[in-house]
N, C-alpha and C positions, 0 to 999 in steps of 0.2 A: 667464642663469644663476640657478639657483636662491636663495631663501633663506631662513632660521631662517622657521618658521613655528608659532604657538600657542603663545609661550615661556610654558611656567609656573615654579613656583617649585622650585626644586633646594635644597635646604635644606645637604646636609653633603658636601663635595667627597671622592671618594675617589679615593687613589692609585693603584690597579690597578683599570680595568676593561675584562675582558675580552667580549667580546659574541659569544664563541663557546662554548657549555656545555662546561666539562669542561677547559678549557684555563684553565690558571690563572700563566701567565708565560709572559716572553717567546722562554722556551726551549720552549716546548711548540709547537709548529706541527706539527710532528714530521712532515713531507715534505707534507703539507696542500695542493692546489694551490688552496684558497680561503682562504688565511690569511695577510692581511699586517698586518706589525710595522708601529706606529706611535710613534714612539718623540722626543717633544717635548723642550723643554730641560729643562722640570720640570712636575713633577704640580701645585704648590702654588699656583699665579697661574692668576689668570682669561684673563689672555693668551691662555692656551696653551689653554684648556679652548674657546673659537674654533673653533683646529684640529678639536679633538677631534669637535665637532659635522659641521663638514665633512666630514671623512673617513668619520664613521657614519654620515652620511646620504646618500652618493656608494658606500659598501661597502653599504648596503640595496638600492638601485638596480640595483646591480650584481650583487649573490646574492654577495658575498661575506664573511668576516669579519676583524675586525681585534683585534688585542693592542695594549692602548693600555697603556704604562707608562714612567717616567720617573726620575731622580733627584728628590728633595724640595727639591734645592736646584741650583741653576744652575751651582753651582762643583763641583759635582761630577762633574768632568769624566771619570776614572777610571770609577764605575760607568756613564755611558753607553756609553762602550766598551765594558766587559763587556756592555753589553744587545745593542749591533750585534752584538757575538761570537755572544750567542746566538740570535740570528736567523737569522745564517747558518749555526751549528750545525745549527739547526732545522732547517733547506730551506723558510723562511716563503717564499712566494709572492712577494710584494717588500717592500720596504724603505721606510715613510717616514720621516726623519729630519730635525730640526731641532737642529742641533749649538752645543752648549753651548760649546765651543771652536775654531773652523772648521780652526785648524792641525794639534791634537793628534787632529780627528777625519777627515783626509783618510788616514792609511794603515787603520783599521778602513772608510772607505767604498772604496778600492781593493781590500781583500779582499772585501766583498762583491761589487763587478765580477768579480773573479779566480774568485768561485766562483757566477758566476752567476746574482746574486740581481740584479733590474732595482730599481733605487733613487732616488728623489726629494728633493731635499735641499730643504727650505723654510726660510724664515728669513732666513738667512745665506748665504751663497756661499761655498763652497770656491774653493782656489785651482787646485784640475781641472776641466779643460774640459769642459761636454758631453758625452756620447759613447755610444756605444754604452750601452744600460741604465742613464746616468744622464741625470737631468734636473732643472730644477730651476725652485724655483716660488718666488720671494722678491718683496720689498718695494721698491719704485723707489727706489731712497735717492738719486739723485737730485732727485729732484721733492721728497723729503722734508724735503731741506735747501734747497732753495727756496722750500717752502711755511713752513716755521719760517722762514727768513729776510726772506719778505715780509710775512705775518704781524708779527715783531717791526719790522717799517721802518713796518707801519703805527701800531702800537699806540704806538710812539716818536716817531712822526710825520716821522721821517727823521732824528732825531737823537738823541743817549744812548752812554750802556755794557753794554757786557753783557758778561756772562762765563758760558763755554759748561762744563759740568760732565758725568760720565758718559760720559768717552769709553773707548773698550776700545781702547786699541794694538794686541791682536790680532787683534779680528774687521774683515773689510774691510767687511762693510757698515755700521760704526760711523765707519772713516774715510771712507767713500764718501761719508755725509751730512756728516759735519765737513765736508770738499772742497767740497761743494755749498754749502753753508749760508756757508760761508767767503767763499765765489768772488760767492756773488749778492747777498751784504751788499756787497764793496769795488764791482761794480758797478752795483747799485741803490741803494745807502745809506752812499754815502762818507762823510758825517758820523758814523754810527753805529762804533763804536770796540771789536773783542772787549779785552777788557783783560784776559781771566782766561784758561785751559784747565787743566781738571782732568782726572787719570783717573776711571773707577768707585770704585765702593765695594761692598763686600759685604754690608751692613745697613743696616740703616734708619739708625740711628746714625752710622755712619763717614760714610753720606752727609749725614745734620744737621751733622756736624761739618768737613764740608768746605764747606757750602755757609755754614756762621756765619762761617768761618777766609774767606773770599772776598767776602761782605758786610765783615766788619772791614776787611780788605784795602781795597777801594772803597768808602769812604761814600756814594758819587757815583753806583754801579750805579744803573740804572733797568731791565732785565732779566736774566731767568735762563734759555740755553736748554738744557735736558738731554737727553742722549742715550739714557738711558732710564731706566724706572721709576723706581729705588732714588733715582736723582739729582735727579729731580721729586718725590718723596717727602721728600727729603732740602732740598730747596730750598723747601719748602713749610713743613715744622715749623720749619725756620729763621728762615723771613721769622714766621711766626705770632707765635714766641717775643718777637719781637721788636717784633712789631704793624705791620709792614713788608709786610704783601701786598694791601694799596691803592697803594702807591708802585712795587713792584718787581714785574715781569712776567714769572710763568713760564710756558715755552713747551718741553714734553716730547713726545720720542716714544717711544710705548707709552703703551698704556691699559690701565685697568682700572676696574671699577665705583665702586671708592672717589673715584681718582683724577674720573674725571667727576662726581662729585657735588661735588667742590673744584670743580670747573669750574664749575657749577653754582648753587654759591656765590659765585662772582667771587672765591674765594681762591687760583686761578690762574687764569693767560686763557686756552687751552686745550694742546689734545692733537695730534698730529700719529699718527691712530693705523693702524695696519699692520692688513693684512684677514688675518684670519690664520685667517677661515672659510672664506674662497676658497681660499687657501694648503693647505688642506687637501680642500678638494671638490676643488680641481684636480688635484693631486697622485693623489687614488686613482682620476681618471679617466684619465690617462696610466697608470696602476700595471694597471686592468682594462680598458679601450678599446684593449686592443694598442699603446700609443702609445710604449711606453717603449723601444723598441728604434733611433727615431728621435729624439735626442738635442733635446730643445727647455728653452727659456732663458725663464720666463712671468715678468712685472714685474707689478706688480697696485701699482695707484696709491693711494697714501695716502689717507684722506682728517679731514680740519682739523674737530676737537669743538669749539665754543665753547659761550661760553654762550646762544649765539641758536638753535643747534642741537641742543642736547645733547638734548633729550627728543623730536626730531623721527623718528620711524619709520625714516628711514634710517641713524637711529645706535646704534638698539637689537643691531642684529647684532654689533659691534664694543665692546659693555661688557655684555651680559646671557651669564650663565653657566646660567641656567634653562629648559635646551634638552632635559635627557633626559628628560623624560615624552614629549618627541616619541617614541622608540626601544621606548616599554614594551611 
């Protein structure tokens, strides 16, 4: 399968780009049978900006084109529904979506079924199956929570505390990896002790202040492992403030360029990061290879940033957002 090739440098991220002249939102496909909506959790992370390259460079391939737009922020769960809506307003060609809320976003993706648009869900998993014109192309959160969990048993050395922060009660693949992560510490690392679980946070902030309020909590923690970004972010300025991130070990999933360069620094121990380039080349190859009519379920395996790897060639694809001079 292919990958990122000749990254240069992308200097100012933008929210809307379309790569079809004259189309200028997500409502314009306007019966278009070469026009599918790509629609991420948010424009604003390099996360997501992954996808974006994926799906361009699998819709070039292809001879087709894509509407790439998003909400600015993750919690905005509301205007990504209005974008599905106007997708299938539209009659865009298909559908890819990575949903900002998996629950509040399965009745705007069973209208898209209902009227016919073939749809790819990355990311996250819906709680609908399969099926005719859906398919879905996400993260092994299995193995996710495996891999953080053997990960911290080694860096522990098979004993310590941790307390797990950034979990989302909503999305299932935020408890799939709790589950996971949970199950292969009590039977790989029965000394090893979760002592903490927190929800998410919506800023940077709320997450510092949850991750300070859980250090006080246990003076005794010797890791942190989060469930995403905000909560590695949040688990990091924490420990800093406090000159705690030689002693305490954080171990997140989700990446991003900042984030790895903490790696980088040994100011956390790494990343557990999602491919979310494949996630997206695969998806618009089921969306244009006719595939989307036969209901497929694609895992695409993690893979572990440390700082032994972080600047090795295989990890450039999964933290560099300087991909669109490939597309000019």
């Amino acid at each position: 399968m292919p990958i990122m090739l000749r990254l240069r440098t992308f200097l100012k991220p933008v929210p809307l780009l379309c790569l079809c002249p004259g189309l200028l939102a997500v409502g314009a496909c306007g019966g278009r049978s070469d026009v599918i909506a790509v629609i991420p959790r948010t424009t604003s992370t390099t996360f997501w900006e992954a996808e974006h390259a994926g799906a361009a460079f699998a819709a070039r391939k292809a001879g087709v084109d894509i509407l790439w737009n998003a909400p600015t922020r993750e919690d905005d769960v509301q205007l990504q529904i209005e974008m599905v809506d106007r997708a299938i307003n539209a009659r865009c060609k298909g559908l890819i979506l990575a949903p900002d809320e998996p629950r509040a976003l399965m009745v705007p993706v069973e209208r898209a079924l209902a009227a016919g648009v073939p749809t790819v869900v990355v990311g996250s998993s819906l709680s609908l199956p399969a099926q005719r014109n859906l398919s879905y192309v996400v993260n092994d959160d299995a193995m996710a929570g495996r891999t953080a969990a053997f990960r911290i048993g080694e860096v522990l050395q098979g004993k310590g505390e941790v307390a797990v922060v950034g979990i989302d009660p909503q999305s299932l693949s935020s408890l799939a990896i709790l589950r996971s992560f949970v199950s292969s510490l009590e039977e790989r690392f029965p000394e090893i002790a979760i002592v903490e679980r927190r929800t998410g946070a919506s800023s940077n902030f709320d997450a510092e202040l949850i991750a300070s309020q859980v250090i006080l909590s246990h003076p005794k923690i010797n890791a942190i492992f989060s469930l995403d970004s905000l909560g590695t972010i949040g688990a990091y300025l924490a420990l800093k403030s406090r000159g705690l991130t030689d002693q305490v070990k954080v171990v997140g999933v989700q990446q991003s360029a900042e984030l790895a360069n903490a790696v980088r620094l040994h100011q956390i121990d790494s990343l557990v990061a999602e491919d979310t380039y494949q996630m997206g080349y695969r998806a618009m190859e089921l969306l244009t290879q006719g595939q989307s009519r036969n209901p497929q379920v694609i895992k695409l395996s993690p893979y572990l940033i440390t700082a032994a790897n972080v600047d090795a060639p295989a990890t450039k694809p999964f933290i560099a957002n300087d991909w669109r001079a490939e597309f000019q």
